[in-house]
N, C-alpha and C positions, 0 to 999 in steps of 0.2 A: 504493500500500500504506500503511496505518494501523497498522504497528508498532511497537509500544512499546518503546524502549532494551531493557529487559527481557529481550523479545523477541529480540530481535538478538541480542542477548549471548548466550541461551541456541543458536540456530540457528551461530551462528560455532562455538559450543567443542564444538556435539553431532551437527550436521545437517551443516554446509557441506562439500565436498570439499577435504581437505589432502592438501601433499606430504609426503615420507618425513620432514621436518623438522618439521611440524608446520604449514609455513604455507597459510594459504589462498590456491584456487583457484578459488574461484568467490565471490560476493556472493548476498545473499540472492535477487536479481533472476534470477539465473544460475541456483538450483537451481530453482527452480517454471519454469524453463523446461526444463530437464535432464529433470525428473519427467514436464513436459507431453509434451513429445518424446517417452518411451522408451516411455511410456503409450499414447499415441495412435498408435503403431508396430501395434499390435494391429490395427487394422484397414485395415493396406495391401493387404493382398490381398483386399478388400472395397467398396472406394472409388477413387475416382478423386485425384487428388496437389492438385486443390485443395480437393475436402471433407476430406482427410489433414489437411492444413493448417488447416485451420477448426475441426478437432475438438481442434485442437494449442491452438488459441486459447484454444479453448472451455474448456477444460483451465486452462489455463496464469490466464488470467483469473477464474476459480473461486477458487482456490487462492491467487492474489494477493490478491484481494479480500477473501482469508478467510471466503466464503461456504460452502466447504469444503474439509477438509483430509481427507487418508487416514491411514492407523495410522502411526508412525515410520519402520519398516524403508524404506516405500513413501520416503517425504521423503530418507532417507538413502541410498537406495542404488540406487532409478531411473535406466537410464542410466549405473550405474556397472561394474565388472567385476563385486563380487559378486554385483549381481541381486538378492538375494534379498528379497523385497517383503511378506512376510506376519508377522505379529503372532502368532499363534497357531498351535499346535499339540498335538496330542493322539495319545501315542504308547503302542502296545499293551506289557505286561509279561507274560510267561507263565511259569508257573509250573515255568521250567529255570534253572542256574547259567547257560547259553548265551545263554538267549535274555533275561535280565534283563540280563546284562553287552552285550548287543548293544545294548540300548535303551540304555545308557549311553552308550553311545558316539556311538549315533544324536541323544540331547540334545544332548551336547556340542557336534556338530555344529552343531544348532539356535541353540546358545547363543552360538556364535562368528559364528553369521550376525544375529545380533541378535534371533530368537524367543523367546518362551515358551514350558515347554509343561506341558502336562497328563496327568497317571498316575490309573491306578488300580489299586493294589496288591491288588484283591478276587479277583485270581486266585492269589495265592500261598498256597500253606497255612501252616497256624499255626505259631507257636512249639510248638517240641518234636515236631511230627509228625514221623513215622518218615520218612525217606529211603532208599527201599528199595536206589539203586546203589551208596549208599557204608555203610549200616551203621549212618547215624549220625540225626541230627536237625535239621529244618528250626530256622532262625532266625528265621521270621517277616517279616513286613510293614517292622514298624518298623527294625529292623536296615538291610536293605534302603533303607530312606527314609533313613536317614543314610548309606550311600554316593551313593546320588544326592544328597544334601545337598553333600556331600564334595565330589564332581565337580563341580558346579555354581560351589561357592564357587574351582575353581582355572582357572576359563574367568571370563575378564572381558571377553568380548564385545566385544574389541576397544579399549575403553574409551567406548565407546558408547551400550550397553546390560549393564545386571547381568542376570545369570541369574535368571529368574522360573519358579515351578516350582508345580503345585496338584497334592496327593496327595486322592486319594479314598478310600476304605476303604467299604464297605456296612456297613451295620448289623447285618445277620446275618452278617458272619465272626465266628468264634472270639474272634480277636484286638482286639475292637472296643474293649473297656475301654482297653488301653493305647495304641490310636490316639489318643483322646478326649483324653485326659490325657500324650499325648506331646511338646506341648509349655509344659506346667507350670512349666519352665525355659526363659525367653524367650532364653537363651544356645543353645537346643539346635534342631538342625532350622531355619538360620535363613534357609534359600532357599523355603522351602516356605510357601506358605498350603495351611493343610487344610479339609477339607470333610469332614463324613458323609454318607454315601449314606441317605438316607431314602425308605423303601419304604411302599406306602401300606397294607398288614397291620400295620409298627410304628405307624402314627401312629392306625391303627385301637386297636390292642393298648394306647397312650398315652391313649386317650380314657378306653378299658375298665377299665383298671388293670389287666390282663392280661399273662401270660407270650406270648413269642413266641420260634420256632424259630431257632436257631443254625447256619447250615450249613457243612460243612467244603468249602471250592471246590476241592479234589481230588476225592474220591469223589461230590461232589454231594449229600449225606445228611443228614439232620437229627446232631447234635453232643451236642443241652443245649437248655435254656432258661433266657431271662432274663427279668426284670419289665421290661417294657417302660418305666412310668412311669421306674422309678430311675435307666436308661440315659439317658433324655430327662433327670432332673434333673443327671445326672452334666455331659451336657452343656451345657446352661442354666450350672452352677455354673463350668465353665471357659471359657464363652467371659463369663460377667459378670467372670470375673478377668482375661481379658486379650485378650478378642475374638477366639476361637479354641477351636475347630474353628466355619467355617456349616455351612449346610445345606444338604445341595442334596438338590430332590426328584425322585428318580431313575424313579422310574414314572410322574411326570409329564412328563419331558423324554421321555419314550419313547413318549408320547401324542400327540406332536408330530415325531415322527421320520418324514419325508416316503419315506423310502428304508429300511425297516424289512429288506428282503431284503437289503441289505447289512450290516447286524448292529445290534445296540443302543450306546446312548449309555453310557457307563460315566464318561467324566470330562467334563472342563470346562478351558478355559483358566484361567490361572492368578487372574486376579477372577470368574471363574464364568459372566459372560456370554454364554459360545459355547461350547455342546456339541457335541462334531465327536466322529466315528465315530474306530475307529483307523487312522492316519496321514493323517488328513484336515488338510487344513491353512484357515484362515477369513479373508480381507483386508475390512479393516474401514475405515471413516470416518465423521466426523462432517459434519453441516450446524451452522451457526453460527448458532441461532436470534437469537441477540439481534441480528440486521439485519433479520431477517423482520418490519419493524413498516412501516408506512406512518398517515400522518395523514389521518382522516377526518373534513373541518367540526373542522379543530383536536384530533381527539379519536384518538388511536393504536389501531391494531389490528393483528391479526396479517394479517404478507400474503401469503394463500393462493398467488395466482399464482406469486407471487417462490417461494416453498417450492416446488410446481410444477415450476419450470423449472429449481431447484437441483437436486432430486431426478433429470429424466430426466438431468441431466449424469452425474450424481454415481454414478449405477448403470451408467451406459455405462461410466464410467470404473472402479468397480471389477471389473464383468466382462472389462475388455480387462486389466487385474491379472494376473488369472492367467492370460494366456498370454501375459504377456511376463515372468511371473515367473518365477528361476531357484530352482528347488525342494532343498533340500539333499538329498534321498533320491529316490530313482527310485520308490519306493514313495510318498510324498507325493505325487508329481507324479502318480502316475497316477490316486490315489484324490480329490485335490482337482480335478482335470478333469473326473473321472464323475460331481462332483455341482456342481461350479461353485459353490459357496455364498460369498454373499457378505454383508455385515453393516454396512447404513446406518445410522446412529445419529445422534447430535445431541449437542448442546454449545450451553450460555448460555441454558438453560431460567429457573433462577431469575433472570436479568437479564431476559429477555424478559419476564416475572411482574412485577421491580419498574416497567418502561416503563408496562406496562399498568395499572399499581397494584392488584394484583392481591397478595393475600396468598399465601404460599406453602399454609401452613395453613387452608384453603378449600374448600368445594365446589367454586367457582367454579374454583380451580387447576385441581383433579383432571376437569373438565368438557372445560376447554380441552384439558390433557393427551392427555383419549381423541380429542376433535377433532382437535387438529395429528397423535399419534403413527397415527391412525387415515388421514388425508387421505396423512401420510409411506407409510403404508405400504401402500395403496390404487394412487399414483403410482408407488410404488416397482415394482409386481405389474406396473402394468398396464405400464410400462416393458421389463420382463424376458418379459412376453407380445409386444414390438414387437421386441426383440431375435434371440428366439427365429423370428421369421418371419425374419430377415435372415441371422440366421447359425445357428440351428438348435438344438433344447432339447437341453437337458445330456443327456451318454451312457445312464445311468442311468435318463431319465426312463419307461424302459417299467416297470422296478420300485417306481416311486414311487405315493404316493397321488393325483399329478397328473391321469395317467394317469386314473385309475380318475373322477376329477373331469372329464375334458373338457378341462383348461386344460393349453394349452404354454407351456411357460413355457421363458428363459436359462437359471434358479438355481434350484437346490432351495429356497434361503432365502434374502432380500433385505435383513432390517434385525434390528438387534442394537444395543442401549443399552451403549456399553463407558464407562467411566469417562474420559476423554479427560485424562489426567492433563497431560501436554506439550502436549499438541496446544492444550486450553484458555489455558495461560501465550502460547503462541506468537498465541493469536486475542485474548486480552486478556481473556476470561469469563470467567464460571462453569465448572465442570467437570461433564460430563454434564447430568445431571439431579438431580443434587445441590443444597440451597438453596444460600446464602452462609453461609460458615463464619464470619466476620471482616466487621465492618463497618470499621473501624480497629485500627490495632496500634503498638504503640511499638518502634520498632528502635533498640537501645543499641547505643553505638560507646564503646572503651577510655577515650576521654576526657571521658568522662562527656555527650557530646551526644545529645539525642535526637532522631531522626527520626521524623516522623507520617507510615505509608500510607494513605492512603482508599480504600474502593470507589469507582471514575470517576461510577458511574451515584448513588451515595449523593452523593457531594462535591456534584456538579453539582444535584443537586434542595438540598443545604443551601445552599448560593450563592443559589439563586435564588429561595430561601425566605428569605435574610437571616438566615441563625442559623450559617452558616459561623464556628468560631472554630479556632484549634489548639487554644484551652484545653478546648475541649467536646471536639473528637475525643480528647485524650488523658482525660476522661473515661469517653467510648465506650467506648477503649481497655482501660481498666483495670475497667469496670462489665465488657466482654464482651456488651452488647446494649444498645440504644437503652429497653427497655424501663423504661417510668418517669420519662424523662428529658425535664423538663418544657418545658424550651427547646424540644422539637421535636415537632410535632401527633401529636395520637394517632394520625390516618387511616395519617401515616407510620409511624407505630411499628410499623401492624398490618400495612402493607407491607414495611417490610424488615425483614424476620426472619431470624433466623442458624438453624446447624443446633438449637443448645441450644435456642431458643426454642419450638420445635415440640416437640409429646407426640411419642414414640415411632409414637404409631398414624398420626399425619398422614405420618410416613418412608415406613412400609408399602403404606398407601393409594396414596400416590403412584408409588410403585412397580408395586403393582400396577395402577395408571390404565394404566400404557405398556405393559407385559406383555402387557396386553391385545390391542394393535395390534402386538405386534412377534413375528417367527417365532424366534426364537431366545431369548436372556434380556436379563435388565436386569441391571447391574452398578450395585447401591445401597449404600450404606453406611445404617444404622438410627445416628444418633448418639443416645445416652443420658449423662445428667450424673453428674456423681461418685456421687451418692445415689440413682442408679435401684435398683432391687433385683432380686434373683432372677427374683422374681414379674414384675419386669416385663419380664426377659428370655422367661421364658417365654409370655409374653406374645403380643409381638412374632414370636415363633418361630409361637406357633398362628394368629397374626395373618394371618401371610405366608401359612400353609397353606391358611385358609380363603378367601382372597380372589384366589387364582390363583396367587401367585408363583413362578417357578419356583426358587426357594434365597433366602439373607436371610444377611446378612453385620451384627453390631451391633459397634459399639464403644462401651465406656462410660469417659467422661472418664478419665483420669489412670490405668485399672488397668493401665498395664502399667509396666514399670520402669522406661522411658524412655519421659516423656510427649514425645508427639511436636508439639503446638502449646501453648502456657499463653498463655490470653489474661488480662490482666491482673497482680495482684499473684502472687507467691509466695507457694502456700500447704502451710504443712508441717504434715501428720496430726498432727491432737492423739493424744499420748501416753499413757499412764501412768504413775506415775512412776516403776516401776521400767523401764520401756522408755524413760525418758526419760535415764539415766544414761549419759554418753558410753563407759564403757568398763564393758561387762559381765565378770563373773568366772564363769567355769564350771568346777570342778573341777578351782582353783587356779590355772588359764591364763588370761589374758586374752583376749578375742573382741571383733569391732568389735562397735560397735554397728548397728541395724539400718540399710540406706540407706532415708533420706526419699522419700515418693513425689512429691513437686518438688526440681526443686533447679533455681538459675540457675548458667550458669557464661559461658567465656570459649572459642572455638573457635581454632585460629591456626595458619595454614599455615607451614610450617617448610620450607624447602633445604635439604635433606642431597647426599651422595657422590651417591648413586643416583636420586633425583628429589624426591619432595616429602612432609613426612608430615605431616596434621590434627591437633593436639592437641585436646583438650576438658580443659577444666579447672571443674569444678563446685565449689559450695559453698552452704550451708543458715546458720542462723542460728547453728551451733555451729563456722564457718569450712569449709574445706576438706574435701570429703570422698569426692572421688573425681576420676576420672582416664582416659580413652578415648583409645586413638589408632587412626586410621584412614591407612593410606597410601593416595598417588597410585596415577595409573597403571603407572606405573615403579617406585615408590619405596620402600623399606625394606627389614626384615625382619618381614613381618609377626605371625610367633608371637613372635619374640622382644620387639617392641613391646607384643605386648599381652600377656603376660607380666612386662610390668615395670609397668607399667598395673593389673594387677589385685592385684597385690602391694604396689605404693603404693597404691592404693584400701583394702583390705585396713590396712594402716599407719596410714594416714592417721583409717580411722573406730577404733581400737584409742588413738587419744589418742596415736600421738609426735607428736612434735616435728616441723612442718613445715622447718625449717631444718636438723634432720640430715638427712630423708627429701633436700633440695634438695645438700647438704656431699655426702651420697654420691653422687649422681647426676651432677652438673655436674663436665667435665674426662673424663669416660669418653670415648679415642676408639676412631673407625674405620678402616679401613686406607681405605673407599673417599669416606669426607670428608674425612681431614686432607691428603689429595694434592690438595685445591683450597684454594687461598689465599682466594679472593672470600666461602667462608660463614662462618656467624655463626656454627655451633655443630659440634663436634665429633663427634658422635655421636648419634644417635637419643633417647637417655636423657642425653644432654645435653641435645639440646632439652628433652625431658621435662622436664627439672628446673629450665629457663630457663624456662619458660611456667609451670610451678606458685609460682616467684618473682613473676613479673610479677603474677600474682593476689596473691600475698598483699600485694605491694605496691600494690596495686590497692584489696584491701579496707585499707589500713592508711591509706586520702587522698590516700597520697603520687601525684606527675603523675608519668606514665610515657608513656615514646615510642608511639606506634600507627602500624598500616599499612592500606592498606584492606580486607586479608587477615586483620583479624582484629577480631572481631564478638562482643557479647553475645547469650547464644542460651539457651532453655528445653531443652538437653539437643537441639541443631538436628543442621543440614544438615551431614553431616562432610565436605561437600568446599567449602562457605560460609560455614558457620557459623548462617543464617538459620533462619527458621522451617520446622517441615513438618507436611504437612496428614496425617489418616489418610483414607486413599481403596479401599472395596474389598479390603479386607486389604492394600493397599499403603501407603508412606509418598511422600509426593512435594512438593520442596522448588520453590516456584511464582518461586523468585529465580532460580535456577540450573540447572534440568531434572534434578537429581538424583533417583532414584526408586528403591526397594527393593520389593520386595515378599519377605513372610515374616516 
């Protein structure tokens, strides 16, 4: 195995098998054999006990090698008691107090087994409609979506997995304005990525500049009409503000729907990639393209065989998934069996791209793309037709469009692009099919040292190219792309390309190149730069529509209130100058001023009574001026933490006194920290007001003690402190396997 420290680190604190204490039971060598075992268990009543054994290999050897990996749950709980093996899921909502409060419960469930899953609220009627059992008036969709928010955020999965959660809404409900704009406040709904359901009459209606029907999903009935355009700009203007609501195109995933007599597709896993029916559950994996190269007369190519022989492994292994997976609902189980579906994907596309010296932004990329993603899933088919002779096509297959085609196949559906967020840190790549985000970055530590990381495959070509320096990579660093940078040849420049570096259309394209060849979706992210504009979100949106895609997820630098990666300098919105004045006057009272859309600060893991809690500590060019805190596993009070957090936040941009804000805070105790002798702080809001010291004494020159728990961060990781990348409407920190999505 070729695992990076990194690596490890992340598999010990999130993958390995621990006892009730916390320690480990097994090494990394121990789970991919765990995994291989419980997996290859699938077909003992199939085989004879020494091909059981070969296929355990087969397995086991895959998975070491990092030629492929399966979705997390599979890594973490194969072979364990919980069982439960599957990434996704997609659970039905009806429009009863019964049967919503049941789906809650049914998440929950999900969420504590380590899944995601995916709603679609398009059955519930609108705000205000009449409720004819009790007298009174429906609350609507959104209402709804903040109790599932709710539930969500008090199930921690164990500490393993956060609760991940993707709301859909159609575009013809009633309620669709206040979907679109329901999360305008990045504070609100924050388990949830959203999506619009786009129907192809709006996008018709969009083109037209034309009205389109509103339907009530109780009665079934036209409503009202709206201007289709304005709805589309409504939402263009919300997701350029903070990458929110995408898109997903709901008549085209139903275009695609292999099993149509068992109902339509209404939602999506939580990054959009895998449309499952309701209660359908999807076990997913990646192949690790950047080993797929072989050298030919000196000269790299991709090497079909090796993909080949990845593939029949790699789909034997996720179909024997689920029937050795243990399903949280009996309803899951029966409905993920009847279609079998499973979802091959890939990881370390853009590394495989800079081997070959291959631009990302290229015909040539988007050529190879349809080749490998077309050969993947060619192999993948013809795999699940050899299966299907041995052990017999999925239950379902008389209702499907197979059927009606001649071909028996194992799975309704065999390959699915997911974002490979962990799984990528754990193989050492790229993530999905994503470019490179970062060719280098500068990691600040409290005592002023800086650490340079480099991409392996970048470092190595500058080594060997003779223009290696630290001095140039913290150039890289703080430039944010090679572009320009005259030390290092053009041909390279026009090979490694970051996300920024690429138009917008080259995201798309790319996207849709794989789409092409895959049964299910692509899970892309569109990166756009601080200065994209409207226009070119809409752009992008008609982009995706025209060239196949099935939905388009954008993000544009810095719009949301917590940038989640800053490559380079800090840089704070030119102002005005009365927006530039630190403390505004409004009708006699003072009010903060506005928060900066960068700010750098200081992350710092704290020991309290109860377990551990994350400070953040920020500041901008006018000092200090905010304040996060996030608890551990175990540890704090969390409203009350972040209640004292946003009220010094709040203080702090309003002009006091950073040393009174620190006089009050410091000496506050707790009943369940001052009963241990060995910590450093009394209280939660003691710490608080130790870590917003240490900064001020930080920006004041003065040397202050450091640990290796606490890290200069752009607004980072709250359980590292480091940086995080935006992936698929998720955030995912590549030091430490931390990942949110919402």
């Amino acid at each position: 195995m070729s695992l990076s420290d990194n690596a490890i680190k992340v598999l010990e604190k999130r993958y390995l098998s621990k006892d009730e204490n916390g320690q480990l039971l097994e090494d990394v060598n121990g789970m991919f054999h765990r995994v291989a075992k419980a997996v290859a268990s699938a077909d003992a009543s199939y085989v004879s006990a020494a091909e059981l054994q070969a296929f355990e290999n087969e397995f086991y050897e895959m998975m070491s090698g990092l030629e492929f990996l399966p979705n997390s749950p599979t890594l973490m709980n194969a072979g364990r008691p919980l069982g439960q093996l599957s990434a996704c899921f997609v659970l039905p909502i009806e429009d009863t107090m019964e049967d919503i409060f049941e789906t809650i419960k049914n998440a929950a469930m999900i969420h504590k087994s380590g899944g995601g899953t995916g709603f679609s609220f398009s059955r519930l009627r609108p705000k205000g409609a009449a409720v004819n059992s009790t007298g009174g008036v429906a609350s609507g969709p959104i209402s709804f979506m903040k109790v599932f928010n709710a539930a969500t955020e008090a199930v921690k999965q164990g500490g393993t997995r956060r609760g991940a959660n993707m709301g859909i809404l159609r575009v013809d409900h009633p309620d669709i304005m206040d979907f679109i704009t329901c999360k305008k406040d990045n504070a609100d709904i924050t388990n949830f990525n959203i999506s619009v359901g786009i129907t192809e009459e709006f996008m018709k209606a969009v083109e037209e500049n034309k009205e389109y029907a509103i339907i009530d999903p109780h009665y079934k009935t036209a409503v009202g009409k709206l201007n289709a355009r304005e709805v589309f700009d409504v939402i263009v203007d919300m997701a350029w503000s903070n990458g929110e609501p995408g898109i997903i195109f709901l008549d085209r995933l139903n275009q695609a729907n292999v099993t149509p007599a068992l109902g339509e597709f209404e939602s999506t896993n939580p990054c959009g990639e895998q449309p499952l029916l309701p209660y359908e559950a999807c076990n997913l994996g990646s192949i690790n393209l950047s080993l797929m190269i072989k050298n030919t007369e000196n000269q790299p190519e991709v090497d079909f065989e090796r993909i080949g022989t990845v593939v029949k492994k790699a789909i034997h292994f996720l179909d024997n998934v689920i029937d050795v997976n243990k399903y949280p609902l009996p309803e899951i189980d029966q409905m993920t069996k009847s279609t079998r579906k499973i979802g091959l994907g890939v990881m370390g596309w853009a590394d495989l791209l800079c081997q070959l010296n291959i631009p990302y932004n290229s015909q040539q990329a988007l050529e190879l793309a349809k080749q490998v993603m077309g050969f993947i899933q060619e192999q993948a088919r013809k795999t699940s037709i050899e299966l299907a002779e041995r052990k017999g096509v999925f239950p379902q297959f008389e209702n499907s469009s197979y059927q009606q085609q001649g071909i028996r196949v194992r799975n309704a559906t065999t390959t699915t692009i997911a974002p490979t967020g962990t799984l990528s840190i754990l193989a050492g790549v790229s993530s999905g099919i994503e470019p490179l985000f970062a060719l280098s970055y500068i990691r600040n530590v409290m005592d002023n040292d800086e650490l340079i990381e480099t991409n392996p495959f970048f470092k190595q070509v500058a080594i060997n190219g003779q223009f290696y320096t630290d001095t140039l990579m913290r150039i890289i660093a703080k430039k944010g792309t090679i572009k320009g940078v005259t030390e290092i040849p053009e041909y390279l420049q026009d090979v490694f390309v970051t996300a920024h570096d690429i138009s917008p259309e080259w995201h798309v394209k790319m996207q849709a190149a794989f789409q092409k060849y895959t049964d299910n979706a692509v899970s892309k992210t569109v990166n756009l730069s601080s200065k994209a504009t409207r226009e070119d979100v809409a752009d992008v949106f008609n982009l995706a529509y025209e060239t196949g895609c099935k939905g388009v997820t954008i993000y544009r630098d810095g719009s949301r209130d917590s940038q989640v990666l800053n490559i380079g300098k800090v840089n704070v919105k030119e102002t005005t100058e009365q927006e530039s004045n630190l403390v505004e006057t409004k009708q006699g009272f003072f009010a903060p001023r506005s928060r900066p859309d960068t700010t750098t600060g200081f992350t710092e893991k704290v020991k309290i009574g109860c377990g551990s809690i994350f400070i953040t500590v920020n500041y901008d060019q006018h000092g200090i001026c905010e304040v996060f805190t996030n608890t551990g596993r175990a540890g704090g009070c969390p409203s009350q933490s972040e209640a004292t957090a946003r009220l010094v936040s709040i203080a702090l941009r309003s002009g006091m006194d950073v040393n009174s804000i620190i006089d009050q805070l410091k000496g506050i105790r707790c009943h369940s920290t001052i009963r241990q002798n060995d910590l450093k702080v009394l209280s939660c809001p003691d710490a608080i007001g130790k870590v917003i010291e240490k900064v001020m004494k930080y920006q004041s020159g003065e040397k202050i003690e450091v640990d290796n728990s606490c890290t200069v961060s752009s607004n980072g990781c709250p359980e590292c402190g480091k940086v995080l990348e935006y992936e698929g409407g998720c955030v995912i920190c590549r030091s430490c396997g931390f990942s949110k999505c919402g």
